[in-house]
N, C-alpha and C positions, 0 to 999 in steps of 0.2 A: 504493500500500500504506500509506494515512497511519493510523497508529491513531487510532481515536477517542481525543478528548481527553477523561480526565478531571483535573478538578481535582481538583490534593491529590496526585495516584497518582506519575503518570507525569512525572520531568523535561526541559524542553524537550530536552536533547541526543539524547533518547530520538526523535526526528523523523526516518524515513527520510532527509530531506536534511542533516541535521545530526551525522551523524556516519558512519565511515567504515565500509559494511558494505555486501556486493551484498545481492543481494533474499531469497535462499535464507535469509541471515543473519537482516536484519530479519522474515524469517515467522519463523523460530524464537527470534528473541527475543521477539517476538509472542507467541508461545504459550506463554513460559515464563512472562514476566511475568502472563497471564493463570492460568497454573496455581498459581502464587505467591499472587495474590490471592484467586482461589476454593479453591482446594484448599488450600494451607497456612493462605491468611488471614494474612497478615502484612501487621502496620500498613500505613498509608498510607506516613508516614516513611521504615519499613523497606523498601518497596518504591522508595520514590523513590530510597534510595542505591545499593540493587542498582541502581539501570539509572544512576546517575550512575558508579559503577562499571566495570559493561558497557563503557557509551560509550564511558570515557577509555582501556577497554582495545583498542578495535578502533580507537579513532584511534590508538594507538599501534602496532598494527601496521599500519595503512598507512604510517607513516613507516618502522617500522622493517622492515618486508618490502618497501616499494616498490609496495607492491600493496593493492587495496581486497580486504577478509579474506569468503574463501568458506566453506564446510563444508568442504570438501575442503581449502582451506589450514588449517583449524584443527585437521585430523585429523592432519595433518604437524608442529604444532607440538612443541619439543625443550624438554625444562629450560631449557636456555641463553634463549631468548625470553620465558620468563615468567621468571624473572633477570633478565632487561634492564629487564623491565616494570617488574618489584621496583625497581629500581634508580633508575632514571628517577623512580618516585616520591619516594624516598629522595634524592633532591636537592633537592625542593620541602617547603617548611615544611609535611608532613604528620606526623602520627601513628603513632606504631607500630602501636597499633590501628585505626585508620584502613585502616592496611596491610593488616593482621590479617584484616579485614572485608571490604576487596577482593578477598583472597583465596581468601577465604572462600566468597565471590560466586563468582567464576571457577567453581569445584570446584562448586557446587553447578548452576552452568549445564553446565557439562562433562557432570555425570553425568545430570542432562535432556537434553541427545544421544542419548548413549548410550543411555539407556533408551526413548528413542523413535524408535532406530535411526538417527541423523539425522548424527549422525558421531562417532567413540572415537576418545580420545586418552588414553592413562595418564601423557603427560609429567608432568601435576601432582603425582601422587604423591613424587616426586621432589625437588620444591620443597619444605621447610619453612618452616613458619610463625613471621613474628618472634614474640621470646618478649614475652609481655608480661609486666608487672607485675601483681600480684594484690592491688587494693584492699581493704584494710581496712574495711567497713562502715563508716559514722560514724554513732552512734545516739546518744538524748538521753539524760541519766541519767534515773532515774525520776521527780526532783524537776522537771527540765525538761520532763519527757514531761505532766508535772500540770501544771506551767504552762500551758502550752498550751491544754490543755483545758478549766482554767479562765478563760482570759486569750479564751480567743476568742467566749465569750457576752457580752463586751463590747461587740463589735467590730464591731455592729451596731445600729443605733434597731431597727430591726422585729423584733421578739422571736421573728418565727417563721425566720428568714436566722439569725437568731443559733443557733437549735435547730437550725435543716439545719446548718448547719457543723460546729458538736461534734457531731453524728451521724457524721458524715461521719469526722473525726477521730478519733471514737471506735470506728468500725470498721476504721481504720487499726491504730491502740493497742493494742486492745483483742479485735483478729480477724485482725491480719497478712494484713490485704485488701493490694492494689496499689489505686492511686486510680481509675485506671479499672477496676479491677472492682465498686468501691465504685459509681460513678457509672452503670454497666451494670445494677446491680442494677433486676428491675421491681417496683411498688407490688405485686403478688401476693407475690410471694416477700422481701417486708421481713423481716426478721427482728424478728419483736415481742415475741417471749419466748425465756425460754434455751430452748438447747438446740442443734440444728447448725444450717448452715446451706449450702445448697449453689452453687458458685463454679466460674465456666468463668473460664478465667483461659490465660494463655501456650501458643500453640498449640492451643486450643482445648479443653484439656482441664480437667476438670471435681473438682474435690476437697471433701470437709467439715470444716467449718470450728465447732470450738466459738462459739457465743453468750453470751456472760458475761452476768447480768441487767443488769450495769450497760450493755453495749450495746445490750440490746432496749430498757430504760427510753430512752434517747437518744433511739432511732430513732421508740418509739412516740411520745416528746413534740413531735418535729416533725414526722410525721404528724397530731396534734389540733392543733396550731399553724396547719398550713398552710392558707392561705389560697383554694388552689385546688385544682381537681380533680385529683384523680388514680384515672385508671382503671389495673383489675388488670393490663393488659398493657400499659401507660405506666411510664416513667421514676418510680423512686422519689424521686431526685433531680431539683427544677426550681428554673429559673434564674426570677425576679422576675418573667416575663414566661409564666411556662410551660411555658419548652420546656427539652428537658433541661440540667441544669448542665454548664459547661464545665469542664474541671482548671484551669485558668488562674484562675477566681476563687478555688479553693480555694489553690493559690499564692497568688495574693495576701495571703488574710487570713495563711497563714504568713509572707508578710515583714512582713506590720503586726504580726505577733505577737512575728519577730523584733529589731524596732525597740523596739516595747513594751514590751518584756520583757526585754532585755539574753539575747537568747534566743543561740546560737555560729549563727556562718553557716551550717552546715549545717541548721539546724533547717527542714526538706522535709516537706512530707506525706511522700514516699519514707523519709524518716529515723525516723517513726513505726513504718514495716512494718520497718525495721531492729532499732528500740527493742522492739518486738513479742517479735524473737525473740530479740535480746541480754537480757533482762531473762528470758525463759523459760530462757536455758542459765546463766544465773545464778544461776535460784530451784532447779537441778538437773534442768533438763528434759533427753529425751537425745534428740542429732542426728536421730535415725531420725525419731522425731516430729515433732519442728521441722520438718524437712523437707517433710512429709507435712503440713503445716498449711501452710508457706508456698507448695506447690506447686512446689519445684525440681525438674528433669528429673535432676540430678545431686547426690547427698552431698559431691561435692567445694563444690559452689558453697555448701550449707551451714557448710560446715566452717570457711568463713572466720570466723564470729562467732566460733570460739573464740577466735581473735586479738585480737579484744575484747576477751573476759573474761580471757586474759593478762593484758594492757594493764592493765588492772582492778583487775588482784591485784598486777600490779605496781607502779603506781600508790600503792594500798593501803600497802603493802612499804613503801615510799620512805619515804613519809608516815607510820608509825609503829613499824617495826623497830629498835631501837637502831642495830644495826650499820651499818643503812643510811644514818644521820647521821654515823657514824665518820668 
């Protein structure tokens, strides 16, 4: 029953002889993983950790049951066992959310059982979820967010590497793209004049997205820039050689930028989609839209950048209220 190997997908522990699971098991982790990848479409990464997840969980019940884990023992499973699990990790220099995500994994594997009749367990319900902490966005102020964008048509000899990257950046900034959907986008669907523009993004769904002229101007100067072809159902973005751009070089030119520039550590492509929308709830934009521009599944996850613009005003406060120097 070996899975085919792909690279990227699947982590080695994921191997019928590599981790503790009879055979019933391994088909049905077979088939989740496979329904995760095609049907949900979740990253390569995200998929990799589900099943490093998986893994450490059913070598944990072979120790901790005595026994290699079948459908039928997992249908028997009690709170108390996924506690222990909990636990057991909780001794090892891991993460809350690390935690968080195992768990997460579990419950989402459970209810693929279940729904493909294959064995129910509601133990999990039972279990809660470590609480995590609720990071504060880090975004650039607007004078930072310029920098940047000026700072990076430097940061090249070939004038047309120099225009793909502030394109690139600039619909970070300027469009509250994510990078890879920036670098998903095909040469048909450029965005070369205002107006929307449309974005399959997180879970595969799809939202519109204003065009400011100043990002069509960008995008259209490295399209007349570039040096090579680019057909309508190709990569808008390519790397020196042709083939589509990685994230990793647009990383890059952000840490020559952050060095160049006296830029704060966080300055990310990701911190731009941040800036994006910190600098909208601050010129008065309201949640519901921000949302709906950045593509979150939830107003809670938006809701963080007010915390920002607190910070902001607080900030602000410190720095020039009388009283606050008292």
């Amino acid at each position: 029953m070996a899975r085919p190997a792909r690279v990227g997908f699947i982590p080695a522990p994921l191997a019928p002889d590599r981790f503790s699971a009879k055979e019933d098991v391994v088909g049905a982790v077979t088939r989740w993983l496979d329904w995760l990848e095609t049907e949900r479409r979740v990253s390569p990464h995200t998929l990799a950790a589900y099943g490093r997840d998986l893994a450490g969980f059913l070598d944990f019940l072979a120790e901790h049951k005595g026994g290699i884990a079948d459908l039928a023992s997992l249908s028997k499973l009690v709170p108390a066992d996924f506690r222990a699990w909990l636990a057991r990790r909780a001794g090892v220099p891991i993460g809350r959310a690390s935690n968080a995500r195992a768990l997460s994994t579990l419950r989402n594997f459970f209810r693929f059982l279940e729904r493909r009749g294959l064995a129910k367990n509601a133990a999990l319900i039972a279990v809660k979820s470590p609480k995590l902490p609720k990071p504060v966005p880090k975004a650039l102020s607007a004078g930072e967010a310029q920098q940047a964008l000026d700072g990076v048509a430097g940061m090249e000899r070939e004038a047309w590497i120099a225009k793909r990257d502030l394109a690139v950046l600039t619909l970070l900034y300027g469009a509250g793209l994510r990078i890879g959907e920036a670098l998903s986008l095909r040469r048909g669907d450029a965005p070369v004049a205002a107006g929307t523009l449309s974005v399959t993004g997180k879970g595969n769904k799809t939202r519109l997205v204003p065009i400011l002229p100043a990002v069509a101007d960008a995008v259209t100067d490295y399209i007349a820039a570039c040096p090579l072809a680019l057909s309508k159902d190709g990569p808008l973005f390519v790397g020196a050689r042709g083939g589509p751009l990685h994230p990793r070089l647009i990383q890059g030119q952000m840490a020559k930028l952050r060095a160049a520039l006296s830029l704060p550590e966080h300055a990310t492509p990701h911190a731009l989609r941040h800036s994006f929308a910190t600098h909208l709830l601050a010129g008065g934009g309201d949640l519901r839209s921000i949302q709906e521009l950045l593509g979150h599944a939830s107003l809670s996850t938006t809701q963080r950048y007010t915390k920002v613009d607190e910070a902001r005003l607080l900030a602000v406060y410190d720095g020039a209220h009388p009283r606050a120097k008292s």
